[in-house]
N, C-alpha and C positions, 0 to 999 in steps of 0.2 A: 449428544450429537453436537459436533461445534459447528461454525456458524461460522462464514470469509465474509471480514472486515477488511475491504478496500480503501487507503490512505491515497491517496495522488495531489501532488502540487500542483498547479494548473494555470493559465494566465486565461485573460475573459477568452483569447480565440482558440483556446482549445488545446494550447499545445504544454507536455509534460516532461521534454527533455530534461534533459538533468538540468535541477532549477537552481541553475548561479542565482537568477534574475533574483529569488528571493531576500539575495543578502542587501540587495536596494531597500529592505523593507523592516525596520522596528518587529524583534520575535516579539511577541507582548505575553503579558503572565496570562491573558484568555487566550493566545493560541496557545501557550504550549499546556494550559488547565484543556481545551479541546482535546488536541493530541492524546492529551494521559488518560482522558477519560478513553479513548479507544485503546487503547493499548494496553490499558488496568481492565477491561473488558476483555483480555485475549490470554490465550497459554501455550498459544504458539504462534511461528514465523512461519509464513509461507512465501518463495522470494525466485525470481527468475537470474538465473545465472551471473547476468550485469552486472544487476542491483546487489545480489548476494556479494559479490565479490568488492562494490564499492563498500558496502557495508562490513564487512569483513574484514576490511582494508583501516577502517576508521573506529566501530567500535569497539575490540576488544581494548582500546587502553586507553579508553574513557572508564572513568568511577563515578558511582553518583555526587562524587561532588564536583565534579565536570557537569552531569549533567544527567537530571533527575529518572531518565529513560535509560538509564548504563544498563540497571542491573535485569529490566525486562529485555533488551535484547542481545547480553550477552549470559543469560541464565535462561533461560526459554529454548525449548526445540525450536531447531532451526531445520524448516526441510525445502531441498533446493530441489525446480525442475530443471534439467540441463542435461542432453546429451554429451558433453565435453566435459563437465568435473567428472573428476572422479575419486581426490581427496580431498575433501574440506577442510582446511585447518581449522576452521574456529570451532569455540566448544559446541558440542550440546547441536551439531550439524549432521543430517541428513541428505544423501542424495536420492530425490523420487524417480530417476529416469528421466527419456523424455517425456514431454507434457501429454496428459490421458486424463479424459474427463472422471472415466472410471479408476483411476487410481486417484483421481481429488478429492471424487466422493467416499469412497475408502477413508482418507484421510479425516473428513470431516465426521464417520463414522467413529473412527479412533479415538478423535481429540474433544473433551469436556472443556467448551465455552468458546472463543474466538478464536477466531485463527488471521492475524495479521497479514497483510501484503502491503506492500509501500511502492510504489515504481515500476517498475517490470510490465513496464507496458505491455509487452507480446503476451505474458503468461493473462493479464487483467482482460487485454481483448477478449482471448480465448475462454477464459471463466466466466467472460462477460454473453460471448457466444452460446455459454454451453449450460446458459444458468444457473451460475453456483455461487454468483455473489449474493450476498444478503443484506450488504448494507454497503453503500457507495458516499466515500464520505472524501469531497472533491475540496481544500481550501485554495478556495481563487483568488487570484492575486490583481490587484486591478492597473492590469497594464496588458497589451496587444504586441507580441513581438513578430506576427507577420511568420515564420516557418518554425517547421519544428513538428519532431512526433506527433500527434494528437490520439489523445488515449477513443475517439471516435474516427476514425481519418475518411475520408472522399471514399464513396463509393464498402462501405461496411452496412452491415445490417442495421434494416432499422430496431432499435432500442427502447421500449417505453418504461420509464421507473418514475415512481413517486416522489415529491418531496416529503424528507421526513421529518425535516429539520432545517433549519436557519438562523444562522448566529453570527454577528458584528464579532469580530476576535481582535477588531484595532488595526490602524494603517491603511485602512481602505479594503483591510482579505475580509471575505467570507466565507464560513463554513456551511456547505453545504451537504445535507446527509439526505439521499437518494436510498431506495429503497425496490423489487422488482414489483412490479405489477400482474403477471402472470398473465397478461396479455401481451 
């Protein structure tokens, strides 16, 4: 049975629009050793329409010598929630429908070990809603940019999860790995 491993870039108030902000910050070889360890942990993508398509857009013509995540996320299933695709060009792509808690769990039924998500705010609420994440692994960046998505936003449920994890990765980020409480 696999297990959703949530990736999100984050600033300290909360917000996870598409993070330019991060290019202000040194990648360091312990963020992207973090990173790989979740992603060398995983054997598939799970990715909300946006994110799919930025990413879509960008990695197929990276190689690992670009850059050492090429060949997990352009060898990996990729399965997209999205009422509007409807052909994925990139390899090894999946469209799941629209988002259904019971066809995630399915998913997670199907797939041996981690199942990635990175961004995709709307689809992260709703798994967040619907309790299917397993591990919330948030790197925070240590700056306030005042608006912006928040992968919690004003007025959402409240959410109680564990710390599991806490890691200096360089440049001021933390990695923080969260985990559900089942209360």
């Amino acid at each position: 049975m696999g297990t959703i491993k949530v990736h999100e870039f984050t600033t300290l108030d909360g917000v996870i629009d598409t993070p330019l902000w991060t290019m202000d910050y040194e990648f360091t070889d312990r963020l992207s050793e973090a990173l790989g360890q979740v992603t060398g942990s995983c054997s598939a993508i799970l990715l909300g329409r946006r994110t799919y398509e930025m990413f879509a857009s960008a990695w197929p013509q990276r190689t690992v010598e670009d850059d050492p995540g090429a060949p997990f996320f352009n060898d990996s299933p990729k399965y997209v929630v999205s009422t509007t695709l409807t052909d994925p060009g990139w390899a090894n792509s999946q469209v799941l429908g629209g988002y259904s808690a019971e066809a995630v769990r399915d998913l997670k039924d199907r797939v041996d070990g981690g199942i990635y998500v990175s961004g995709s705010g709307t689809l992260v609420r709703a798994l967040l809603a619907d309790g299917l994440v397993d591990e919330l692994h948030l790197v925070t960046y240590p700056l306030a940019v005042g608006t912006g998505p928040r992968l919690f936003p004003d007025g959402g449920p409240r959410t109680v999860l564990s710390l599991a994890g806490c890691q200096d990765v360089g440049s001021g980020i933390a990695h923080l790995v969260y985990t559900p409480t089942g209360t």
